[in-house]
C-alpha positions in Angstrom: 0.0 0.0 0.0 1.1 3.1 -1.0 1.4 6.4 1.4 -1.0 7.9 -0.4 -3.5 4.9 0.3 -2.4 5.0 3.8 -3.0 8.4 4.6 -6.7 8.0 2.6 -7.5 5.2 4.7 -6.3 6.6 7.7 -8.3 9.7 7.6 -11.5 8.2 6.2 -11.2 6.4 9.5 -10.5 9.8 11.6 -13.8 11.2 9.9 -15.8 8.2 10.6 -14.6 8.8 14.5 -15.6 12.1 14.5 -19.1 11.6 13.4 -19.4 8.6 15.6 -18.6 10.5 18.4 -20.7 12.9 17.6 -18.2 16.0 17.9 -19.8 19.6 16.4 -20.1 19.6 13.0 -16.4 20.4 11.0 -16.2 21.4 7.7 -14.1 19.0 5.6 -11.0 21.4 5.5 -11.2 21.6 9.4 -11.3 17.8 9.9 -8.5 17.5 7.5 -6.7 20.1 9.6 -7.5 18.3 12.4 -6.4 15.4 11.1 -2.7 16.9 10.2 -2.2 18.1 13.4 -3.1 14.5 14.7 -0.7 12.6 11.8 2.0 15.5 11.0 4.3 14.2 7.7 7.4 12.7 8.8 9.9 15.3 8.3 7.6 18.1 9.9 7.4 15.4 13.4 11.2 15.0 13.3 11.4 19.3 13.4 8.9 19.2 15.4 10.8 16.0 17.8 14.7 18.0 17.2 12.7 21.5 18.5 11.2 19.9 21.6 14.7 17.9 22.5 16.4 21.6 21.6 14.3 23.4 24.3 14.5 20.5 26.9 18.7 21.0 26.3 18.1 24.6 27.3 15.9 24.2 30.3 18.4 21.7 31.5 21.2 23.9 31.2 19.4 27.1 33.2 18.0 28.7 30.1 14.4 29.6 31.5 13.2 32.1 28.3 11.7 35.0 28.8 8.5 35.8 31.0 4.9 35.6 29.0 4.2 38.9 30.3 7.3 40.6 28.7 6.4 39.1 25.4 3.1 40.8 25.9 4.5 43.9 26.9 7.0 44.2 23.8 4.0 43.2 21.3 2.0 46.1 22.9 4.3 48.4 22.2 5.3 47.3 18.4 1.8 47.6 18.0 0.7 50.3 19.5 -1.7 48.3 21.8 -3.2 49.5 25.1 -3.5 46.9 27.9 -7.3 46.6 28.6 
């Protein structure tokens, strides 16, 4: 079987759990988007494996980023933004 076939069958039979289960109503582009998020490609899960393992590195070795709030902060003020 090719990929092709696999993927197919694979999310015919994501679909056919969503309706079974009854979840709200999705257009066909969002269960397909749900259904990429669920089954990324190959190379997009090993970016996605080598990012995770990248960040764990830094965590280990002190690196604690930078505080959600500050992020916040400097968006505000690129954008001109008020806090609300």
């Amino acid at each position: 079987m090719t990929t092709t076939e696999q993927d197919l069958q694979s999310f015919t039979l994501f679909v056919k759990e969503q309706i079974k289960n009854g979840d709200r109503a999705m257009s066909i582009d969002e269960l397909f988007d749900q259904w990429r998020v669920e089954n990324p490609l190959g190379e997009l899960y090993a970016e996605n494996v080598a990012a995770i393992n990248a960040s764990i590195r830094d965590f280990q070795q002190g690196e604690r980023g930078t505080v959600a709030g500050e992020h916040s902060e400097k968006l505000r003020l690129e954008y001109g933004l008020t806090k609300k």
